[in-house]
mmCIF file of the N, C-alpha and C atoms, coordinates in Angstrom:
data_MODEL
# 
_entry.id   MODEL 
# 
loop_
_atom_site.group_PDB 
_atom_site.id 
_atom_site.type_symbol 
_atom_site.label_atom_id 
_atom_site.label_alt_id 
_atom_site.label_comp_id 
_atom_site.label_asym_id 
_atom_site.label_entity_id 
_atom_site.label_seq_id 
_atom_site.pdbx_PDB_ins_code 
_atom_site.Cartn_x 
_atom_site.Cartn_y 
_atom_site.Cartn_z 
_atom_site.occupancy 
_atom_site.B_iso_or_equiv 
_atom_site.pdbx_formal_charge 
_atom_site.auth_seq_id 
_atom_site.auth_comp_id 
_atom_site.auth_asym_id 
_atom_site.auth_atom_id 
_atom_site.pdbx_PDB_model_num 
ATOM 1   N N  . UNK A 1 1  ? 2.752   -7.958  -13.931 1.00 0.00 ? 1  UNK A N  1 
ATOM 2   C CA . UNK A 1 1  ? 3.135   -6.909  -14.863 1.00 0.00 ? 1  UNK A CA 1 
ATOM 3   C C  . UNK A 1 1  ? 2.051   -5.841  -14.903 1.00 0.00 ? 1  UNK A C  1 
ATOM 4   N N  . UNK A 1 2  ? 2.488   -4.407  -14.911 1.00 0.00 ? 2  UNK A N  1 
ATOM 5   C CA . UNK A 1 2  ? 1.683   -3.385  -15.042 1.00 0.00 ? 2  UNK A CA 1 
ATOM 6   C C  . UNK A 1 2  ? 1.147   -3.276  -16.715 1.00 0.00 ? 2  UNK A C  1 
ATOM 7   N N  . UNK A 1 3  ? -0.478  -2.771  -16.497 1.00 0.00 ? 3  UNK A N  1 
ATOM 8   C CA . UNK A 1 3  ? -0.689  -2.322  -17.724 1.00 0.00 ? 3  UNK A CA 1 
ATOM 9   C C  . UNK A 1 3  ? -0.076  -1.632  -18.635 1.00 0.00 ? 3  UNK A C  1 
ATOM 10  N N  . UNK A 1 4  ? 0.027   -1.639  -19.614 1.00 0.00 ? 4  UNK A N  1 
ATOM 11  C CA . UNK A 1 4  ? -0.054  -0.163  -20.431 1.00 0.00 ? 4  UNK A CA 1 
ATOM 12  C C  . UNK A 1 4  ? -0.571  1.307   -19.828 1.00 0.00 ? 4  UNK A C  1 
ATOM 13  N N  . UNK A 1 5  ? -0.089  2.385   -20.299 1.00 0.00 ? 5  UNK A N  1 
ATOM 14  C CA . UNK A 1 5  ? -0.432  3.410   -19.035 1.00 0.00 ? 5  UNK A CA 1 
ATOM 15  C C  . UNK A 1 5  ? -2.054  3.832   -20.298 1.00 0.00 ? 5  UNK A C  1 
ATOM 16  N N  . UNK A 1 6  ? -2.157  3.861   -21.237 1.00 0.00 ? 6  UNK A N  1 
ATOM 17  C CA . UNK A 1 6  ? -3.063  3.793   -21.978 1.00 0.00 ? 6  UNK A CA 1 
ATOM 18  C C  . UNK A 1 6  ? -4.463  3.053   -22.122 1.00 0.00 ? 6  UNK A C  1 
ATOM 19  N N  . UNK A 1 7  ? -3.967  1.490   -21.023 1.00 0.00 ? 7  UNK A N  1 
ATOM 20  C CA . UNK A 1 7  ? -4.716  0.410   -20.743 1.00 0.00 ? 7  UNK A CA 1 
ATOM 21  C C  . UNK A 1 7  ? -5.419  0.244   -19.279 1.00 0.00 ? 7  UNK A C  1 
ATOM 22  N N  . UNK A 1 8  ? -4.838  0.615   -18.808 1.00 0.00 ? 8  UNK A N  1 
ATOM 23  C CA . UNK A 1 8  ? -4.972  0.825   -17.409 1.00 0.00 ? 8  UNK A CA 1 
ATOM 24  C C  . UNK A 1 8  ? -6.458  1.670   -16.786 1.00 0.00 ? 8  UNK A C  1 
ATOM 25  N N  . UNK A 1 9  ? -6.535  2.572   -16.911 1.00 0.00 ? 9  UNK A N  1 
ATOM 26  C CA . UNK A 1 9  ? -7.718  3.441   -17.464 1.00 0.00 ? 9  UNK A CA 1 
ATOM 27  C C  . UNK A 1 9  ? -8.871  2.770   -17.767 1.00 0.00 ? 9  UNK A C  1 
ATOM 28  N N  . UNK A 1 10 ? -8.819  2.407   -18.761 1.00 0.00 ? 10 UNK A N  1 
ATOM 29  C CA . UNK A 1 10 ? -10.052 1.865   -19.334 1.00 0.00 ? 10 UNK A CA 1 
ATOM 30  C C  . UNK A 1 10 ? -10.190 0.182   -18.849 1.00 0.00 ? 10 UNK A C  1 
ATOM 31  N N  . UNK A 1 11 ? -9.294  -0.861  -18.307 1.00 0.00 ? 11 UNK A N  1 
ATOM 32  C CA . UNK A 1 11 ? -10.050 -1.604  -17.510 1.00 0.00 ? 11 UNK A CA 1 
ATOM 33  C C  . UNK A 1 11 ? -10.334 -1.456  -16.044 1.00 0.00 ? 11 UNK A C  1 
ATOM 34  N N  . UNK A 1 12 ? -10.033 -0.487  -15.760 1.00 0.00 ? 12 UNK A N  1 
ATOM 35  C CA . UNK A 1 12 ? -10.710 -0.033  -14.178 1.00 0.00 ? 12 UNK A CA 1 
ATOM 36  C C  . UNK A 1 12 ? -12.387 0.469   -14.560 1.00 0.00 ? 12 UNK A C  1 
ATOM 37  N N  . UNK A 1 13 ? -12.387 1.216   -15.549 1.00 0.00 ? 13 UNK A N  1 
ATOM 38  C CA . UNK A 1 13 ? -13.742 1.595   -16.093 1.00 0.00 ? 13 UNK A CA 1 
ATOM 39  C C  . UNK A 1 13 ? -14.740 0.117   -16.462 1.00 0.00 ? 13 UNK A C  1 
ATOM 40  N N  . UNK A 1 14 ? -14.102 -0.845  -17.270 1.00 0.00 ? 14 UNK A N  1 
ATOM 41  C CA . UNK A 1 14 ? -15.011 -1.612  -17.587 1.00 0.00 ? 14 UNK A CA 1 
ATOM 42  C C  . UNK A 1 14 ? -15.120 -2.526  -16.831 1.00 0.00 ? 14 UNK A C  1 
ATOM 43  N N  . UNK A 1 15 ? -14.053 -2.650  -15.440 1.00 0.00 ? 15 UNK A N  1 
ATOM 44  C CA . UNK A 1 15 ? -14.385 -3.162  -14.257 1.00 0.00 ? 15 UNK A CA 1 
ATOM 45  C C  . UNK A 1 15 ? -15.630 -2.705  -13.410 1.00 0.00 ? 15 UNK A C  1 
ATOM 46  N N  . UNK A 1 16 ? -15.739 -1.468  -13.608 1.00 0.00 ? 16 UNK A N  1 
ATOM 47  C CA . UNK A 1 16 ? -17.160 -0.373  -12.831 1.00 0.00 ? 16 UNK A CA 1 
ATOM 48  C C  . UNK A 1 16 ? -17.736 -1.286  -13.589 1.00 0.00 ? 16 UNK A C  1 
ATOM 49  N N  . UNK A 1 17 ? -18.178 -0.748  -14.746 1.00 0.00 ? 17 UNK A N  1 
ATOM 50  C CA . UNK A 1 17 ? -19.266 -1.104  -16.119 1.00 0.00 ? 17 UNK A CA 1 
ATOM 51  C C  . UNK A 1 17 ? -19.724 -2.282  -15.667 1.00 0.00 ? 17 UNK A C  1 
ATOM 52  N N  . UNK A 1 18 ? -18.959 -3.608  -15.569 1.00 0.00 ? 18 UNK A N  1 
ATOM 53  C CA . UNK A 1 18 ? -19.388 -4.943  -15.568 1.00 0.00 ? 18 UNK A CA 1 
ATOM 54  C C  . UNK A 1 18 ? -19.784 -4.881  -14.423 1.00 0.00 ? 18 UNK A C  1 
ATOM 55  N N  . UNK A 1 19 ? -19.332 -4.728  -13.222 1.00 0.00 ? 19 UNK A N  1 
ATOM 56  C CA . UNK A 1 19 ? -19.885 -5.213  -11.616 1.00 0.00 ? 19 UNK A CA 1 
ATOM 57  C C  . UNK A 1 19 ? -21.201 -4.720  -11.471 1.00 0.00 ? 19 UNK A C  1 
ATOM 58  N N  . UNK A 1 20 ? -21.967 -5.971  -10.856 1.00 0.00 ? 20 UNK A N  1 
ATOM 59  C CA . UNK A 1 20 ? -23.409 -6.001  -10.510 1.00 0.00 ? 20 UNK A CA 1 
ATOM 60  C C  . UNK A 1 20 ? -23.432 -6.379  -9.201  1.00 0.00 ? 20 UNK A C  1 
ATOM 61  N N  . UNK A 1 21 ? -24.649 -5.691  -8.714  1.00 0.00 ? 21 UNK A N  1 
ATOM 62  C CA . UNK A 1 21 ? -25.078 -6.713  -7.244  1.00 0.00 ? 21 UNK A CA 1 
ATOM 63  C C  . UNK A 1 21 ? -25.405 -8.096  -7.095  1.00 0.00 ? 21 UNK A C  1 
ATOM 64  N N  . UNK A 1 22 ? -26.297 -8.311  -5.952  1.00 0.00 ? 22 UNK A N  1 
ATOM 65  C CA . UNK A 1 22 ? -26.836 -9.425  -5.849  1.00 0.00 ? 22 UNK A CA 1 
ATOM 66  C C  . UNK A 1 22 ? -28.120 -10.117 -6.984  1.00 0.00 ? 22 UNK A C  1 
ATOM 67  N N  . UNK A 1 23 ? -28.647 -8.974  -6.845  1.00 0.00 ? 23 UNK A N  1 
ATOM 68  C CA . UNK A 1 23 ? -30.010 -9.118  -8.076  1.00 0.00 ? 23 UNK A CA 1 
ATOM 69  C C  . UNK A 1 23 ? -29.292 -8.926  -9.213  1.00 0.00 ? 23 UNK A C  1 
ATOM 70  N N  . UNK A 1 24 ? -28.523 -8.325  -10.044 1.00 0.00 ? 24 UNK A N  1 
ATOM 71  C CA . UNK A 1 24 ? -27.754 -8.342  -11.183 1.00 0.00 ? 24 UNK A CA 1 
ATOM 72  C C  . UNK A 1 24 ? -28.145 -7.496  -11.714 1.00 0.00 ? 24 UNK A C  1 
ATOM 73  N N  . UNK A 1 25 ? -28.250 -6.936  -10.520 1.00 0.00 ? 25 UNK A N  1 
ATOM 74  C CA . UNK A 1 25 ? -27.632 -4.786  -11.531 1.00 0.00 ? 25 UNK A CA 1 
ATOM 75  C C  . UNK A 1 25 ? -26.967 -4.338  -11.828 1.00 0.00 ? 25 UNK A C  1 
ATOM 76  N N  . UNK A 1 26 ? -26.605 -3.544  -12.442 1.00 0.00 ? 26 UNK A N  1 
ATOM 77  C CA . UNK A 1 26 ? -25.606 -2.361  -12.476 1.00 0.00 ? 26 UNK A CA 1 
ATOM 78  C C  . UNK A 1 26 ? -24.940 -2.197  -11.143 1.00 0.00 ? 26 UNK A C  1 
ATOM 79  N N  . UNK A 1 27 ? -24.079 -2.134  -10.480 1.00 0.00 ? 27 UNK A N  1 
ATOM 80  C CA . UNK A 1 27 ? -23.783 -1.423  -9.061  1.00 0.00 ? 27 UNK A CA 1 
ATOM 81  C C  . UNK A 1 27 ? -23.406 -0.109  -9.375  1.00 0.00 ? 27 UNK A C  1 
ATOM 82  N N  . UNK A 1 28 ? -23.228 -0.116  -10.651 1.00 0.00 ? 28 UNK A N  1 
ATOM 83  C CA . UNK A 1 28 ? -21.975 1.708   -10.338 1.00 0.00 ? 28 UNK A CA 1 
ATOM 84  C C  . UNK A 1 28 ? -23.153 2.351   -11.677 1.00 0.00 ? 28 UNK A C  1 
ATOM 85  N N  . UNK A 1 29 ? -23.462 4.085   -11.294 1.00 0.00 ? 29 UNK A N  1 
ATOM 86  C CA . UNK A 1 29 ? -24.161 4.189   -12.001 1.00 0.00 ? 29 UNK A CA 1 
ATOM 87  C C  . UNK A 1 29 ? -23.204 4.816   -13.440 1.00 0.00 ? 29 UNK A C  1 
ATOM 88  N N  . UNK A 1 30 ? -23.246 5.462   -14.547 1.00 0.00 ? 30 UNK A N  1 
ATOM 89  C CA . UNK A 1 30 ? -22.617 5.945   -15.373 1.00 0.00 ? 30 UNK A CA 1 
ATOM 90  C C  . UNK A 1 30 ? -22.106 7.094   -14.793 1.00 0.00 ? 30 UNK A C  1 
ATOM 91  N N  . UNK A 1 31 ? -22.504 7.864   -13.946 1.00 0.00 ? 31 UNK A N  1 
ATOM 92  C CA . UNK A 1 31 ? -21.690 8.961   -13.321 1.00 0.00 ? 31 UNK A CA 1 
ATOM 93  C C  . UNK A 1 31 ? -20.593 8.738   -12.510 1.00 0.00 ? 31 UNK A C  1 
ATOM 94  N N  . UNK A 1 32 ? -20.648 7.229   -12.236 1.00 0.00 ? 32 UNK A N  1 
ATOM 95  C CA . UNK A 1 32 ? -18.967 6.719   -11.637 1.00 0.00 ? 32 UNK A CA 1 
ATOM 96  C C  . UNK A 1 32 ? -18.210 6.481   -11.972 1.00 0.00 ? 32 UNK A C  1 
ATOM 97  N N  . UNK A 1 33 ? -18.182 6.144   -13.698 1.00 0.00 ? 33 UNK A N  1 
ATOM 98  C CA . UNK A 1 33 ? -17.218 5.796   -14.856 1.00 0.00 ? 33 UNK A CA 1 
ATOM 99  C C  . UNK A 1 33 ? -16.932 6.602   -15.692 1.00 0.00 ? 33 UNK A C  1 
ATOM 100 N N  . UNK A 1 34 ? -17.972 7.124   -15.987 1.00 0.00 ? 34 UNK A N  1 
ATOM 101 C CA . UNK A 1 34 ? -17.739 8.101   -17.811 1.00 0.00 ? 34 UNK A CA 1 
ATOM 102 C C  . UNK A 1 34 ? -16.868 9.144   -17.682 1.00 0.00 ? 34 UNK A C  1 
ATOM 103 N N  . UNK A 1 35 ? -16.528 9.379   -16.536 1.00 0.00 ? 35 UNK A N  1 
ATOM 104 C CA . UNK A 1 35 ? -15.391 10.775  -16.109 1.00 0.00 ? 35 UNK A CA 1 
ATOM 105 C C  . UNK A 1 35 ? -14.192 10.103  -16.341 1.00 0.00 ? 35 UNK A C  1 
ATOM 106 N N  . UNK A 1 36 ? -13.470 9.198   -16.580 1.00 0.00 ? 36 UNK A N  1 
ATOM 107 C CA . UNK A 1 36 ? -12.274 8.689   -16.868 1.00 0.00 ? 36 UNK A CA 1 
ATOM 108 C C  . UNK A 1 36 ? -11.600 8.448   -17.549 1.00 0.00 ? 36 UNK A C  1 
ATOM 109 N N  . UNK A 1 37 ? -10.384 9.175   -17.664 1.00 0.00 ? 37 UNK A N  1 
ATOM 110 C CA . UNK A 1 37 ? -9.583  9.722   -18.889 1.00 0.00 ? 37 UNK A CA 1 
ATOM 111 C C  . UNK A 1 37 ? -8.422  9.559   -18.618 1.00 0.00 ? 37 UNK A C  1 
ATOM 112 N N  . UNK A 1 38 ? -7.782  9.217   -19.412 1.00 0.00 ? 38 UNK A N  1 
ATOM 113 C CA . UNK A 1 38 ? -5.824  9.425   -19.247 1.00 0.00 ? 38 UNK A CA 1 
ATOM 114 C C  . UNK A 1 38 ? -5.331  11.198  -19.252 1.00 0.00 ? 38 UNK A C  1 
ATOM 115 N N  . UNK A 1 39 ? -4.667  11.398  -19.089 1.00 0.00 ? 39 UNK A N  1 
ATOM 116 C CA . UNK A 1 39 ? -4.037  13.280  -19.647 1.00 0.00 ? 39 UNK A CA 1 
ATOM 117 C C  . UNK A 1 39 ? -2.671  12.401  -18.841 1.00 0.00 ? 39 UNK A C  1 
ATOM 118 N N  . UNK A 1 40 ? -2.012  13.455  -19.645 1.00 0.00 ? 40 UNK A N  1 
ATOM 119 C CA . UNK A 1 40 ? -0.631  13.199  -19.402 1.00 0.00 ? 40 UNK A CA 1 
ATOM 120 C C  . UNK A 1 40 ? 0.296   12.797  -20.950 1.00 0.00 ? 40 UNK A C  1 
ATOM 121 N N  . UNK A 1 41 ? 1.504   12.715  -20.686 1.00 0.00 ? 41 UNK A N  1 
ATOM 122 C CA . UNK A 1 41 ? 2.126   12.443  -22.447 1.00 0.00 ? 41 UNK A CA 1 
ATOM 123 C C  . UNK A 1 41 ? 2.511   10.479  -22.154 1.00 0.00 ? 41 UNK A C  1 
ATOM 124 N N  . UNK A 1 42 ? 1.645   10.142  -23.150 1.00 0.00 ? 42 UNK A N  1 
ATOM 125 C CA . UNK A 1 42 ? 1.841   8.783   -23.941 1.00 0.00 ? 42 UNK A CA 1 
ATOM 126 C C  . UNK A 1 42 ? 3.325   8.275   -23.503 1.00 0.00 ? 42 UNK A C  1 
ATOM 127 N N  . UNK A 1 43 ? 3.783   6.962   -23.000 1.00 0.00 ? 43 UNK A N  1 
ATOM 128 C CA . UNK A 1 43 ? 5.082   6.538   -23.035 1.00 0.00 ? 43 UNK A CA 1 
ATOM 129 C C  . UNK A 1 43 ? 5.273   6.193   -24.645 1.00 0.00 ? 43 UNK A C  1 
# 
């Protein structure tokens, strides 16, 4: 089942957010996530 179109969005983001490397970094820096937004009209 597909997300919510509202939901969707924001766990691709906190998918970035959480993923780390090998040493348990960050992999993605905040300039790869924080740009991500819905636009469009709400179902």
């Amino acid at each position: 089942m597909l997300a919510p179109q509202a939901q969707a969005p924001w766990e691709a983001k906190e998918k970035l957010r959480s993923a780390k490397d090998e040493d348990g970094r960050p992999r993605y820096r905040e300039r790869d996530w924080a740009g991500w937004v819905l636009t469009g009209v709400p179902d």
